[in-house]
Every structure is written in C-alpha cells, then in structure tokens.
N, C-alpha and C positions, 0 to 999 in steps of 0.2 A: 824602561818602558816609556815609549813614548804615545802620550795620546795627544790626539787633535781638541783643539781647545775650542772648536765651536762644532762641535756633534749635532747631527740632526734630532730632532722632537724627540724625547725620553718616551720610551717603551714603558706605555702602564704595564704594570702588574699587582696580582692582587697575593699578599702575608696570609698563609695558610699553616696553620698548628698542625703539626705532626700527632691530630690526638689519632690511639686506633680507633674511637667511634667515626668519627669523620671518613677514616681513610678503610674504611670496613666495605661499602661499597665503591672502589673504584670504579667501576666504569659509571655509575651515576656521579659521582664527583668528574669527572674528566669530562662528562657531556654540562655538566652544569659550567664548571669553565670555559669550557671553547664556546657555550653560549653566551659567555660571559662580552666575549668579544674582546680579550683581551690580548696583552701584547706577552704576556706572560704568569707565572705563577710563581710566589718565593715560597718554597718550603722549611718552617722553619722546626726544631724542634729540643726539647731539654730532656733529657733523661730522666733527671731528678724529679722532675714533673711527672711521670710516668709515659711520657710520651716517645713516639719511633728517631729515630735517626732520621735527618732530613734527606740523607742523599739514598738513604735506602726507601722512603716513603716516596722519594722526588721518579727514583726509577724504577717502583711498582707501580707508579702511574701514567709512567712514557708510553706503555703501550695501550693507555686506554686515553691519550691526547693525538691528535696529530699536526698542529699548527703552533702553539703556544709554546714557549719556550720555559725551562723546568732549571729555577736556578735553587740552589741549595745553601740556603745559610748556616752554614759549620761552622766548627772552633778550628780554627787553624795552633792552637797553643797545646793541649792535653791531650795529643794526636801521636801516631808513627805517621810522620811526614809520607814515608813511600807510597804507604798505604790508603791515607787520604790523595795523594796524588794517582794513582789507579782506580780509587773507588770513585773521581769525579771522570776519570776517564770513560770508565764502565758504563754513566750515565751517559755522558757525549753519543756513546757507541749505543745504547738501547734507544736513545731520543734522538739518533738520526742526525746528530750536531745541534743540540736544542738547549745543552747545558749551560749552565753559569755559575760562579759560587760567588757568594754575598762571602765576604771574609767576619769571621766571630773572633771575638778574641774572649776565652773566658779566664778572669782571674781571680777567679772565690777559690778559698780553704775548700769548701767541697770536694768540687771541681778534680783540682789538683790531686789530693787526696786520693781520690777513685782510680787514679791512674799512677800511686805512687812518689810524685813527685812534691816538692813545694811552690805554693802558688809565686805569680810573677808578678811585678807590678813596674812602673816608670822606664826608664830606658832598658830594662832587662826585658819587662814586655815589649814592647815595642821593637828587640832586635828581635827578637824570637817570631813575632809574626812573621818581620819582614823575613828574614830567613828559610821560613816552611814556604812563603810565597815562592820566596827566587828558588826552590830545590826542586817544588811543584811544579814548576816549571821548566828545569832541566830537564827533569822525568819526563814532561810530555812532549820533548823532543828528543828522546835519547830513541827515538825510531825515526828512521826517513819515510815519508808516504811511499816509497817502492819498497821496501822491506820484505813485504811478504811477495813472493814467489810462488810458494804452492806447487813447487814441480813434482809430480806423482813420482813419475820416471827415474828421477834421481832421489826420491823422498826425501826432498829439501823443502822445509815449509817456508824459509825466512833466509835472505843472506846477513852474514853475522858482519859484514863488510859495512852494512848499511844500517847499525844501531852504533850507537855508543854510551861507554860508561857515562855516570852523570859526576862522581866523583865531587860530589859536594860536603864539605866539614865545618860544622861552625861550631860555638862556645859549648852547646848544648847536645849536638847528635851527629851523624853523619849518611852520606846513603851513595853508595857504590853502582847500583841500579846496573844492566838497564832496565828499563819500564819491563814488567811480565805482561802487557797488555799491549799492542799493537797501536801506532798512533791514530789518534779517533779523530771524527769527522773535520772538526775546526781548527786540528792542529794543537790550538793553545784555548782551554777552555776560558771564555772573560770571566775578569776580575774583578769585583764592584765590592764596593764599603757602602754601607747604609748608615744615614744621617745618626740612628741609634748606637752605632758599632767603632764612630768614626774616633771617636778620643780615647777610646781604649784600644784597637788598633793601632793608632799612634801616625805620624806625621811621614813617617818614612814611607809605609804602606798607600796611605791616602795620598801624599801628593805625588810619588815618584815610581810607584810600582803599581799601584791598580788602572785599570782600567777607564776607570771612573766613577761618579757618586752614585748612590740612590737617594731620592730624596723622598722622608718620610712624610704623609699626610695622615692624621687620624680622622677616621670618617664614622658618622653616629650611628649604631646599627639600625637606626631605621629610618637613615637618612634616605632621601629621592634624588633621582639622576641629578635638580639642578642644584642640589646641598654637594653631591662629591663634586660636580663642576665647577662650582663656586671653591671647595677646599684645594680645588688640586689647583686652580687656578691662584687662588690666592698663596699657597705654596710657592708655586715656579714665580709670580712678581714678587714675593716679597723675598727674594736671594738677594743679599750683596751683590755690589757690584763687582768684589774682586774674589769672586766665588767662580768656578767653573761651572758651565752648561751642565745638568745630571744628563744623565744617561738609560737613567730607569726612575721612574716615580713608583714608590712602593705604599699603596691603600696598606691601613692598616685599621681592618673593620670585625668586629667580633659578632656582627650578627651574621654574617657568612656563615659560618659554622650550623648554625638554629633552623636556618633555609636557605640552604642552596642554589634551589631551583629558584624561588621568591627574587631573591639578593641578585643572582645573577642575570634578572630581564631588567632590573633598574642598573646594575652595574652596565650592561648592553648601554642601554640609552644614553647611558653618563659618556662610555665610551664614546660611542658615533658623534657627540657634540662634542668633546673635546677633541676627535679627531676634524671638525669643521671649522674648529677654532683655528687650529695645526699648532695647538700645545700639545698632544702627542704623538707620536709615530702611526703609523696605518698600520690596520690591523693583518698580521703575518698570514700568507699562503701556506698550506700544508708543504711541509721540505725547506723551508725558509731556516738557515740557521740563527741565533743568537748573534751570532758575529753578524751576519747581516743586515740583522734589526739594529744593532748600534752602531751601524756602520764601519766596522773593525773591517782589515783587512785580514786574510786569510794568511799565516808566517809561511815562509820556506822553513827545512830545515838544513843547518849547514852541519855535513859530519866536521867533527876534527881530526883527522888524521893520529892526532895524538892519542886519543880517547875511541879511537876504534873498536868495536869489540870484539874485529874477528884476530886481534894481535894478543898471544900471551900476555899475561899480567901476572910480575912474584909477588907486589902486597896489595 
C-alpha cells in the first residue's frame, strides 16, 4: 500500500465509547456530533467492559449522521478475518462510504481466551495483524463495482465473471471468499493505526500497510475551544521530524459522554479555529466519503482471470 507522504490537514475526530447509555439515544448523539463540526467519529469499544461492538454501534448510528465519517476501532487479532472484513463493509454501505477502521490489536489472556485461542505477542502478533489487514482487503475487492446486474428478465442479480476468489492462507487461518457483500462505496475501506494501538499493531502494519496515523490528543473534559486548540496544536508541532503527516487527529475527552450537547458547542468552536489555522481538514459535506477527507484515491479493481469465480474450482 502505498500512501502519499504529505497528506492534506488531518480530519479531526472525536473517541467515543461504545457504552449503551451513550448510544441509547442515537439520534441525539448524531445531532450532537454533526454539531460538533467535526471531521469525523472513532468508535471505540471493549466487551469485557460491558460495552457494544464498535462497528456495530459505528452503523446503528450512520443513519442518524450524514456528513461525519464513522470509523471503527476493532481488533483485527481474536476475529474471523471474513467476517470483520464484510462487517466493515456493511458499515461503508449503511454510511454511504463514510467508514474507516482504526486497526486494534488485542493481546491479553482474556481476550484470546473468549474466542478459544492463545494470546499472541512480538512477531507472531505483528504477522497476524498484518495478515487479517492484507485478507480484509482481498475481500473488499473480490467484487468488480459492475458486479451487480440485477437483470429481472433472466433472474441474474450478479455476473459470477466479475467476483473473484480471495484465496488467502497464512500461518494461522485461511478464506476462500468471495465477499457475500457487494463491493461498498470506497471500494477499500481506509486503514488508520492510532498513536495508542501503534506498537502493538507492530511495524509492518504501521509503516507498510495502513493507510496512515492518527494522532492521539487527550483533552480535559472541561476543557474550552482554546485549551483543545492549544492540545491539538501542540500535538501536530511536536511530531518528529522523520514521522509521517497523520491523517486523522483523534480527541480523546471523557467529558463527551456527561454532555453531549454542552461538549459539542465548545468542540464547534475549537473546530472552526483549527480549521483557520488550516491544522485541520474542512469540515465534510453530507455524501463526502472518508476517502475524500483524507485524500485517498478511490482503487479500481483488477479481476484475475485466474481467481475468477465464475470458473469451477476442485479444492
């Protein structure tokens, strides 16, 4: 994956917990967002904590956003690859191309345990992220954007000419695919690491397969527009110099949660001045994808003839 190594201004967004009080009224959580004025929303969330699935809380509340982009911080590690690769689809497709996934890598005893396996740690973690990345992404191209047909007349919904297998096998699983989901709006959902996620993720993911960073800021919860201005500000100057542009600057504020409504007319403010400054991106149009905000280019996809899926296959 290649990414452009001077990105335009980093899409705020603001870390929101998957708790269900929070997410109990959606459509007042989605109106206090988009008044937030931001550039997007990371949803994050733990199990173990009692809390929702991120990508499932991320797209019960796509339909009550329309401009802000809905990325979802998951484990990419104690997963069915297939499955997390269709269920970030799913979002793409309910948010209109709006999705993203912040990559998680978890590798506690818990964790593992819950889903059977034993936990991972050092190079063993580190292939296995990269791994669910590059599979998660076969999948979301193992459909051509002409795929569906929909011809009533001959009750063909799909030509089988125009998917292919994903046929991916590494040390730990494997997935045959193609996608059971149609390829969603951006093609290739982006792929972003957060400054919190990035050394357990590991180096392979972060420099060679994502998309690009987020960079975490913690902000006071009763902090004022020029306290986050002053945090994000002082975030993005103080990077290395041989650090890459982020691509999303990710608030990370616990008074959100307490007031919504309050939190989001000072986050407003913080926003509009940071966008004056042009240390962030402008603020998205409704229909604007994710990939647009970060200035990704939309993929083709190339079938391979070999991996066709409308050709018999014996194993």
């Amino acid at each position: 994956m290649t990414v452009d190594p001077t990105p335009t201004a980093p899409v705020l967004a603001l870390d929101v917990r998957a708790d269900p009080g929070l997410v109990a009224d959606l459509a007042a959580l989605g109106r206090a967002l988009e008044a937030a004025r931001l550039g997007g929303v990371v949803v994050s969330g733990d199990a173990e904590r009692g809390e929702l699935h991120p990508v499932l809380a991320a797209a019960a509340l796509a339909p009550h956003t329309h401009a802000i982009a809905l990325l979802a911080r998951t484990d990419a590690v104690d997963v069915e690859p297939f499955h997390l690769a269709t269920q970030l689809m799913s979002l793409d497709h309910v948010s209109l191309g709006r999705a993203g996934w912040l990559v998680e890598a978890r590798s506690d005893e818990a964790a593992a345990a819950a889903v059977g396996r034993e936990a991972l740690s050092g190079a063993d973690l580190e292939r296995e992220v990269a791994d669910v990345v590059r599979t998660a992404r076969l999948v979301w191209d193992s459909w051509a954007d002409d795929a569906v047909v929909r011809d009533v007349e001959r009750g063909v919904y799909m030509d089988a000419s125009r998917l292919q297998y994903v046929d991916a096998s590494t040390a730990t699983f494997s997935v045959r695919g193609p996608s059971i989901t149609p390829r969603s709006p951006q093609g290739l959902v982006p792929v972003l690491v957060a400054d919190e996620d990035a050394a357990a993720v590991g180096g392979t993911t972060v420099r060679d397969l994502a998309d690009g960073r987020a960079r975490d800021v913690e902000i006071d919860p009763t902090a004022d527009a020029s306290a986050i201005v002053a945090a994000v500000r002082a975030a993005l100057e103080g990077a290395r110099d041989d650090e890459p542009a982020p691509r999303l600057v990710r608030l990370l504020e616990a008074g959100f949660a307490a007031d919504p409504e309050g939190r989001a007319l000072e986050l407003a403010r913080a926003a509009d001045e940071l966008r004056d400054l042009g240390l962030v991106a402008p603020a998205p149009a409704p229909g604007t994808t994710l990939r647009s905000q970060l200035s990704l280019a939309r993929p083709d996809v190339v079938i391979d003839p070999a991996r066709r899926a409308d050709r018999a296959r014996t194993a």
